[in-house]
N, C-alpha and C positions, 0 to 999 in steps of 0.2 A: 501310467502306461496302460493299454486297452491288453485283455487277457491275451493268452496265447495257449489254443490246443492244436495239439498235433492233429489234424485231418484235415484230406483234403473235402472235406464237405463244408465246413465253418469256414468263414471270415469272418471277420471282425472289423466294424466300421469305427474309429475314433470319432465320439462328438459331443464336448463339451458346450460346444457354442450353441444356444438353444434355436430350435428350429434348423439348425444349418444355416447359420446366417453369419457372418464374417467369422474370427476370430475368437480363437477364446482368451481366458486370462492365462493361458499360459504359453499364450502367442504364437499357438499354432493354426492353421486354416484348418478350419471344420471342410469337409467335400461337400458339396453340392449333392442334394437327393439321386439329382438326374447322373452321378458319377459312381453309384454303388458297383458293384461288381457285378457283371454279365456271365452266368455259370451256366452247364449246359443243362442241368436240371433246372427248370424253369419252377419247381414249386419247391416247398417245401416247409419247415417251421422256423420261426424268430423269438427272442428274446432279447426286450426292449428293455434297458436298465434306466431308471427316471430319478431325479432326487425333489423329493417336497420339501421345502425351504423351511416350513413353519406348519402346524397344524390347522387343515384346511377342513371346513363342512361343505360339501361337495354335491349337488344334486346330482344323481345317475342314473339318466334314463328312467325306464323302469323298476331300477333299485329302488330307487330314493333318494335321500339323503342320507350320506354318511361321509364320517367322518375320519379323515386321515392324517392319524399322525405324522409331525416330521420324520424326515428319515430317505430313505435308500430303497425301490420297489422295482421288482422283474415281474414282467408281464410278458407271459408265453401265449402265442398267436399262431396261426396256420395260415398260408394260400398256397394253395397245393396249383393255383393255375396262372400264378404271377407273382412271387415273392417279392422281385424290387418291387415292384407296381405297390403294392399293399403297405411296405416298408415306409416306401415314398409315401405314402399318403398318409401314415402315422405322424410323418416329421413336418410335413408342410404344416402352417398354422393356419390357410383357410380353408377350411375344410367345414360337412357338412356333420353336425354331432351324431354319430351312427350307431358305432360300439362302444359298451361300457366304456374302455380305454381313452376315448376321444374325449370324453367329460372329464378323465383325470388329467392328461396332456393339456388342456388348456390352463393349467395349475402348474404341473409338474417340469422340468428340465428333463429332456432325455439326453444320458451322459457317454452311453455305449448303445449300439446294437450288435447284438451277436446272430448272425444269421447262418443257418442250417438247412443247406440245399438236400432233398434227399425226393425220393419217389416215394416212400414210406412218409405217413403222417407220425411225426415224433410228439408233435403237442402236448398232447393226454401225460404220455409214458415220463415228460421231461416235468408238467406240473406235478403230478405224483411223486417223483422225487424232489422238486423243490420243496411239498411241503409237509416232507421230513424234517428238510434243514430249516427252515424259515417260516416266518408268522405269514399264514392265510388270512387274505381277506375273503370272507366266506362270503360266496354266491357271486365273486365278480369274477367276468369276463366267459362263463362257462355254462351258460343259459342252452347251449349246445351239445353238453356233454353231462355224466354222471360226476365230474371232477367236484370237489370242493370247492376250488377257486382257481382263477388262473393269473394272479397276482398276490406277489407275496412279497413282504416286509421285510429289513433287518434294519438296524439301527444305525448302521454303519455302511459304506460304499463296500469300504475295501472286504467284509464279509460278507456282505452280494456278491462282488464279484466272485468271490472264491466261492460261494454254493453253484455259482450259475458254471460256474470250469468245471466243476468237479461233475456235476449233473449231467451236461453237454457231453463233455465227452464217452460217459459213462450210457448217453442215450445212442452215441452214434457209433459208438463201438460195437453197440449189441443191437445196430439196425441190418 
């Protein structure tokens, strides 16, 4: 079952089926990119829940190479001027390789989006507490910012998902 926080700022999109593309195995219809939810705060921050099947060596961009263990990763992102737009463009599969995340995505399943409409940039404030709870991948996605990283690790889904609830909510209460 996809998390559930109290606010009206968060939805929460179910998407097992990779890319948004039919069915998943537990036989339910993934939505369509273009059917996200239309809120009246147009920007805001996301948190993209992915699972890597196997341990992958990963060229990334300007990174490099590196290497990712299997496992369960949230990657926190910002479009403070088009949140579906941006969301959308994460989940399609052609796409042109841009941000660190799009080198992992062509590897990775994304299982959830939890999306956080707000006028305030939460991004920063939500990595920062992620990675308290969770393993950092140092220097990705945050070429932008003083953060450590803005993708982070567990071993397991279902304690992603509970860091990413707990976080969320804890970012958007005290926006």
């Amino acid at each position: 079952m996809p998390l559930s926080v109290a606010s009206s700022l968060l939805a929460i999109v179910h998407a097992h089926a990779p890319r948004f593309k039919g069915a998943c195995s537990q036989g339910c219809l993934a939505p369509a990119a273009k059917s996200l939810p239309d809120m009246t705060v147009p920007g805001g921050s996301y948190v993209l829940l992915t699972s890597l099947d196997r341990e992958r060596t990963i060229t990334v961009g300007a990174l490099g190479e590196r290497t990712f263990a299997a496992g369960a990763y949230a990657y926190v992102g910002s479009a403070m001027g088009g949140l579906d737009a941006r969301i959308a463009r994460h989940l399609r599969a052609d796409k042109r390789l841009h941000w660190h995340i799009d080198y992992l995505l062509a590897h990775a399943r994304v299982i959830e989006v939890v999306r956080v409409a707000s006028a305030e940039r939460l991004e920063c404030r939500i990595a920062a507490a992620l990675a308290e709870r969770l393993e950092p991948v140092r220097g990705f996605g945050c070429s932008d910012c003083a953060c450590a990283s803005h993708l982070f690790r567990a071993g397991e889904t279902m304690a992603l998902r509970a860091a990413v609830a707990a976080v969320v909510a804890a970012a958007v209460e005290s926006a």
